[in-house]
C-alpha positions in Angstrom: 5.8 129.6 53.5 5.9 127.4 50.3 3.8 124.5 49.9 5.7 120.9 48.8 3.3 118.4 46.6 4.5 115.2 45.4 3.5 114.5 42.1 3.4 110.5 40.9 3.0 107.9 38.3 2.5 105.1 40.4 0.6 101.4 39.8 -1.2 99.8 42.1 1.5 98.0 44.0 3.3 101.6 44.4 5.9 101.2 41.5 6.9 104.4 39.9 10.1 103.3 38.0 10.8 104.3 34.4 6.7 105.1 33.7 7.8 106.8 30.3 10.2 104.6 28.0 11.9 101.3 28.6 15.2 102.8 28.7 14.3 105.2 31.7 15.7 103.9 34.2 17.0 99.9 34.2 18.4 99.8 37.6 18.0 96.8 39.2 17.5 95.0 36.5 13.8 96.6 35.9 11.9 95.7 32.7 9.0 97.2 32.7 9.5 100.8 32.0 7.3 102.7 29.7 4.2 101.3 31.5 2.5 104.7 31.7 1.9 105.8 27.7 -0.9 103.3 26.7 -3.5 104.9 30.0 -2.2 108.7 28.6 -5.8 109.3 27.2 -7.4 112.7 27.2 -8.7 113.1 30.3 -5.0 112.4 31.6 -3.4 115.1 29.6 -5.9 117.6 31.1 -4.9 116.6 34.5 -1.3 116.9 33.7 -2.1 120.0 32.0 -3.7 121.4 35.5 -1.3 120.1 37.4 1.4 122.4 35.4 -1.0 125.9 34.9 -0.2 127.0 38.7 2.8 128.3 39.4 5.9 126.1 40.9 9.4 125.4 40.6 10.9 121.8 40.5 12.2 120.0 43.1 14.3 116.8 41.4 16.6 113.4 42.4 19.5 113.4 40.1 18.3 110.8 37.9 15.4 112.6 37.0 16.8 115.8 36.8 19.7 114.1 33.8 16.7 112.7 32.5 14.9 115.9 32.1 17.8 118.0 31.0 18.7 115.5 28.6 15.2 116.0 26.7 13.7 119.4 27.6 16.2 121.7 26.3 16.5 119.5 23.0 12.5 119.6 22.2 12.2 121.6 18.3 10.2 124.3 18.0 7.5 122.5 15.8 6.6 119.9 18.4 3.6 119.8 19.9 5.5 119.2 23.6 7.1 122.8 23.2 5.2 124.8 25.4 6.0 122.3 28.1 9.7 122.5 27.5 9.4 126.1 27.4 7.9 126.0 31.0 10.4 123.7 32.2 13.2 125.3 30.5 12.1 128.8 32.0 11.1 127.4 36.2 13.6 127.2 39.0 14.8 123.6 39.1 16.1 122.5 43.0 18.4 119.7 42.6 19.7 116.9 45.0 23.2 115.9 43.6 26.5 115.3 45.1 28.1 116.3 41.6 27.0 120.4 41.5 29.2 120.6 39.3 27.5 119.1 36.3 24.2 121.1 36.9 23.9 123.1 33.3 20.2 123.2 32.7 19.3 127.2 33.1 17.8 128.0 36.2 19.3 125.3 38.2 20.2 125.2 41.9 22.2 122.8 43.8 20.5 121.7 47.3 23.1 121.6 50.1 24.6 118.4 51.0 22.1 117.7 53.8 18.9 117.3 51.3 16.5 117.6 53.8 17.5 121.1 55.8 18.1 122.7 52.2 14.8 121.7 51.3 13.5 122.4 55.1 14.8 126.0 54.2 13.3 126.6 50.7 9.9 125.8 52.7 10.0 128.6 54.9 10.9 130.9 52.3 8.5 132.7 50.6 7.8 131.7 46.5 6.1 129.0 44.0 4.9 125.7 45.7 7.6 123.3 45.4 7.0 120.2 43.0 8.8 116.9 42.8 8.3 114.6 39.6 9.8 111.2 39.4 13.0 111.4 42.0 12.0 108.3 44.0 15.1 108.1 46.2 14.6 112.6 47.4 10.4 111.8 47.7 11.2 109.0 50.1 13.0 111.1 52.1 10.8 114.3 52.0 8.3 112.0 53.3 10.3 110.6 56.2 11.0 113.9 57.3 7.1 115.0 57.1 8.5 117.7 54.6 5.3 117.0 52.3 2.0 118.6 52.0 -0.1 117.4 49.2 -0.2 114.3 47.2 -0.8 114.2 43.4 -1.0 110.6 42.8 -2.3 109.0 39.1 -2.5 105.5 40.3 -2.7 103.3 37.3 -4.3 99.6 37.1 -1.5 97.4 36.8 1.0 95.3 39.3 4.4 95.6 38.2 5.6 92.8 41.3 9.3 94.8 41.5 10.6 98.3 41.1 11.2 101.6 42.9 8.1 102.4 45.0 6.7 105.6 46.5 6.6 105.1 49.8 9.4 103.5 52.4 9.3 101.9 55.5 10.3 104.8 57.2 7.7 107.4 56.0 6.3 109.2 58.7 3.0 107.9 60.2 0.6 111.6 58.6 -3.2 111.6 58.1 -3.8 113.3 54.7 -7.5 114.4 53.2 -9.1 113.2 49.6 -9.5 116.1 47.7 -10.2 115.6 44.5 -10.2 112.2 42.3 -11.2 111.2 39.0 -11.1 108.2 37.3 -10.1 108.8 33.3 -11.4 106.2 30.8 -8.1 104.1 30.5 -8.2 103.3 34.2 -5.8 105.4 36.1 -7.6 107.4 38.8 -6.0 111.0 39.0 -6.1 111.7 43.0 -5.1 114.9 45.2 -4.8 114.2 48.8 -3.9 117.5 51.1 -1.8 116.8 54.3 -4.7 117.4 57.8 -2.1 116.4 60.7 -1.3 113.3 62.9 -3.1 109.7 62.2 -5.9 108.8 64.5 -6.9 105.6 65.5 -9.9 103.8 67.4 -11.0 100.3 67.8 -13.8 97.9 66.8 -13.7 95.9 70.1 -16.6 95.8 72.1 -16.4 97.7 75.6 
């Protein structure tokens, strides 16, 4: 059985839109994107860099995944984000796309039209944890299917007011556990929360 963690920029309102460059992703008429690079201190880069030293294989939306295969594959030699490309490059990437027939990056895979038993089935199989970057739309519905099992949230201090969030109305009600947190000197605090069942409740009323 594979693990599936959900890895995300988000600010404090739950946006996650276009963190990387303003011309990310402008859907719905979203300004703000690029919000992430002025927190990406050191400590930041070392938590990215942990996040990526165990193995996995991507799990991606569309968007994200044209995104990434527009810009991995292209990174020179001589740049200092190489040896990240060269992971990227070289990992399984699992796709959600009704267009399989643009999917070029090497080591791609097409999930199956219904997203969530494709993605039920990698789960079972034995392999590399399963990890999502970006890919709002395919995360919201991982977690309304309970598909999820660990959190990886770098929640940074800013309201953004509009934008694609995290979380949906319809994820499903799940109890997770703080694992590990930091806070890095920009702000953002770097968080791991492990799935640890149902939600439990109890009152404050007086018997």
């Amino acid at each position: 059985m594979r693990t599936l963690i959900v890895a995300a920029f988000i600010t404090l309102d739950g946006v996650m839109q276009a963190p990387g460059g303003p011309q990310e992703d402008t859907s719905g008429g979203f300004s703000h994107g690029g919000w992430l690079p002025p927190y990406a201190d050191e400590v930041f880069g070392q938590a990215m860099q942990a996040l990526f030293s165990q193995p996995f294989e991507l799990l991606l939306g569309r968007r994200t995944y044209d995104i990434f295969a527009g810009y991995w594959p292209r990174v020179g030699a001589d740049s200092q984000n190489r040896p990240m490309a060269d992971l990227f490059n070289g990992v399984a990437k699992h796709v959600a796309t009704h267009h399989p027939a643009s999917v070029e990056w090497h080591n791609s895979h097409v999930l199956g039209a219904d997203v969530v038993a494709a993605v039920r089935t990698l789960k079972q199989q034995d392999g590399a944890p399963l990890l999502t970057q970006g890919s709002a739309e395919l995360v919201r519905q991982l977690l309304a299917a309970g598909l999820v099992d660990e959190l990886r949230l770098l929640v940074h201090p800013l309201l953004l007011g509009r934008g694609k969030r995290l979380f949906g109305d319809d994820a499903q009600p799940t109890a997770f556990e703080l694992v590990e947190s930091l806070a890095s000197p920009s702000g953002v605090l770097i968080t791991r929360y492990v799935r640890s069942g149902a939600v439990r409740t109890g009152s404050f009323e007086i018997p």
